[in-house]
Phi, psi and omega in degrees: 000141189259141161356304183285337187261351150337280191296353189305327185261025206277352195269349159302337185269337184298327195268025178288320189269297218289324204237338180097344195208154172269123195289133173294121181308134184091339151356309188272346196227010169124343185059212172251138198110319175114336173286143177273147198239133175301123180277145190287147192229151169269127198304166185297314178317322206269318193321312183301340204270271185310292155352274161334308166277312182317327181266332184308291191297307163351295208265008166276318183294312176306295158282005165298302179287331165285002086020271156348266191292002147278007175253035178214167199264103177301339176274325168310280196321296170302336180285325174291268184334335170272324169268044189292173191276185179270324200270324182280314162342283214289323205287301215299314170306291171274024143234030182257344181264307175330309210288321179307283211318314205291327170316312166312303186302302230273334175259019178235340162267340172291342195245004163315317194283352183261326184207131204288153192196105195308132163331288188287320157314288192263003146312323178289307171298352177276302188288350162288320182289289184307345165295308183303325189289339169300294186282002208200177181303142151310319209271019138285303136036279199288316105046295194268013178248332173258353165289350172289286215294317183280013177269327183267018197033060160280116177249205210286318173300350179275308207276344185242026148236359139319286207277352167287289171328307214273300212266348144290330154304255189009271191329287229285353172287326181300303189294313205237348168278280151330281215304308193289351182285323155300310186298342186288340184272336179273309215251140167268089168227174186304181146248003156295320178266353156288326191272304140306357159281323209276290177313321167324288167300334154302333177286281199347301159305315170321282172349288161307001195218017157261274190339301179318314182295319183286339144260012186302326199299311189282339156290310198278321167308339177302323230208132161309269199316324157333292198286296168307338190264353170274350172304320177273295182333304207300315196323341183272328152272031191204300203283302194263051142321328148308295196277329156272000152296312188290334158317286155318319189266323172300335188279345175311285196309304200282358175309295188300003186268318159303315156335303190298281177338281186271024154282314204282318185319319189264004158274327166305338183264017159060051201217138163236066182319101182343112149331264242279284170341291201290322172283356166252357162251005163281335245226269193319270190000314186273036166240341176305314178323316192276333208269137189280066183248328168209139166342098171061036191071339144018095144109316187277298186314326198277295230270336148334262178354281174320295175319301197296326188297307186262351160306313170278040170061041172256171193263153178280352115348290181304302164293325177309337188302305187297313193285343165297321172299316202300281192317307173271005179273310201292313156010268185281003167288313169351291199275322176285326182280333162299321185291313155321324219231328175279323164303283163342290203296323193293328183281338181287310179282298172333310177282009145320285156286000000 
C-alpha cells in the first residue's frame, strides 16, 4: 500500500483515539447505501467503567503498600528514610532520566522508517506520556505518542505496530534475558539448567511467533484497518531489520540503565547492593509494571522487591527505604513533568496560532 492511499484513511483512524472504534468508510458521505450512519460516541457507562478501575487499582496499590510497611520496624525505617545519602539521590535521578530518554530514542527509531519525526520534539512527547503513564492507565500515554506520529503523518496503524514492536521486545528481554538470571539466585537448581530452561523457552516462543507470522495474514485480512497494521507490524521483519535490531540492542542497554537506577535508590539508603543480581531483579521486577492490578505496579513492584532484597540477605528496612525513593521520585517526576510539559505544549500551539 502506498503513502497516498495510506492518508486516504486518515480521517477514519481518528475516531480510534476520539471514540475507541473505527468509523465505517463513506460514514460522512452517505455511507452504504447512501444512508448516513452516525459515529458512535463513547458512553457514559464505560467512561464510569474506566473511573471505577482507576481507583479500584489506586486502592489496590494503596493497600499493598500499608501492607508493606507494617512488616517492617517504622522506627528503623524512619531513621533511614529521613537521611539519604546526597550523590547516590542525584546518580539515581540522572539515570533515571537516561532510562526515560533511551525509551524514547529506541521507539522513536521504529517509528522514524514510516515518516521523519523530529527527536527531540518526540522526546518531549515520550516524558510527557511516561508521565502520564505513572499516573493513569498506560494506553492514555499511548494516545499522546500516537497524537504526535499523526501530526508527523504517521498514521494510526504505523505508529501502533511501533508501540507493539517496542513493547514486545521489552517483555522478551525482561522475561527471557533477566528473569532466568534471577530465578539462578533463588531456585536450588544448576544454573546450567536454569540457563538451558531458559533457551528452551526462547525457542519456544520463537516457534509461536513463526506460527503466529504464518497466520497472521489470514487473521488479520478480515477487517481493512486490521489488514494495514499487520502490513506495517511485518515490515519490521523483512524490510526495516536494522532498525529493529538497533532497537533490541538499545532495550539491552537500557534494562542495565534500569538496574542502575535502583542500586544507587538502595544505595541512597545506606545499602550496598550486588551489581549483576540487582539489574537482574529490577529488569524481572518491571514485568509487574504490566500485570493490570495497580497502577504501574504500585504495591507489587515494592512488595516484590522487598521480599527478592532480603532474601539475598540486605536489611529490610533499608530496602524498604530504598524502593521508596524509587517510587517516589518517579511519583513526583510524573506530576511534575505533566504539569510542564503540558503547559509547554499548550503555549506553544497558541503562539502557533
Amino acid at each position: 500500500m502506498n503513502r497516498s492511499e495510506e492518508m486516504d484513511h486518515v480521517a477514519d483512524k481518528d475516531d480510534v483515539l476520539n471514540h475507541g472504534s473505527v468509523r465505517p468508510r463513506g460514514a460522512d458521505s452517505g455511507g452504504v447505501g447512501g444512508d448516513e450512519v452516525p459515529c458512535r460516541k463513547k458512553a457514559p457507562a464505560s467512561t464510569a467503567k474506566k473511573i471505577i478501575l482507576f481507583v479500584l487499582r489506586l486502592t489496590i496499590g494503596v493497600a499493598i503498600i500499608l501492607w508493606i510497611f507494617k512488616s517492617v520496624d517504622p522506627g528503623i525505617f524512619k531513621t533511614v528514610a529521613v537521611s539519604p545519602r546526597l550523590i547516590p539521590m542525584v546518580a539515581m535521578v540522572v539515570c533515571s532520566l537516561l532510562f526515560v530518554f533511551l525509551g524514547g530514542f529506541k521507539l522513536w527509531i521504529l517509528l522514524r522508517v514510516f515518516s521523519p519525526i523530529n527527536l527531540w520534539m518526540f522526546t518531549g512527547y515520550f516524558f510527557l506520556a511516561g508521565s502520564i503513564g505513572s499516573l493513569a492507565p498506560a494506553i492514555l500515554g499511548d494516545f499522546t505518542l500516537i497524537g504526535l506520529a499523526k501530526r508527523s503523518k504517521i498514521p494510526v496503524h504505523e505508529s501502533v505496530s511501533a508501540l507493539l514492536m517496542d513493547r514486545f521486545v521489552t517483555m522478551v528481554i525482561a522475561l527471557f534475558v533477566f528473569t532466568p538470571f534471577t530465578l539462578m539466585l533463588f531456585l536450588p537448581l544448576h544454573p546450567l539448567y536454569m540457563l538451558l530452561f531458559s533457551v528452551i523457552s526462547l525457542l519456544l516462543a520463537g516457534g509461536l511467533a513463526w506460527l503466529f507470522l504464518l497466520a497472521a495474514p489470514i487473521l488479520f485480512d478480515k477487517l481493512a484497518i486490521t489488514k494495514r497494521f499487520w502490513e506495517s507490524f511485518s515490515l519490521y521483519m523483512t524490510r526495516y531489520r536494522v532498525s529493529l535490531f538497533q532497537n533490541i540492542l538499545i532495550s539491552g542497554v537500557r534494562g542495565i540503565v534500569s538496574g542502575l537506577t535502583l542500586i544507587f535508590a538502595l544505595m541512597a539508603a545506606k545499602l550496598s547492593p550486588p551489581l549483576i543480581a540487582t539489574i537482574c531483579i529490577s529488569n524481572s521486577l518491571s514485568i509487574l509494571t504490566h500485570i493490570p492490578v495497580s497502577l504501574s505496579g504500585l504495591g507489587l513492584f515494592e512488595g516484590s522487591g522487598l521480599v527478592l532484597f532480603v532474601e539475598i540477605g540486605l536489611n529490610k528496612e533499608q530496602v524498604l527505604a530504598g524502593l521508596f525513593y524509587h517510587r517516589a521520585y518517579i511519583i513526583l517526576w510524573a506530576v511534575m513533568t505533566s504539569c510542564l510539559l503540558t503547559l509547554v505544549f499548550v503555549i506553544r500551539r497558541k503562539l502557533k496560532k
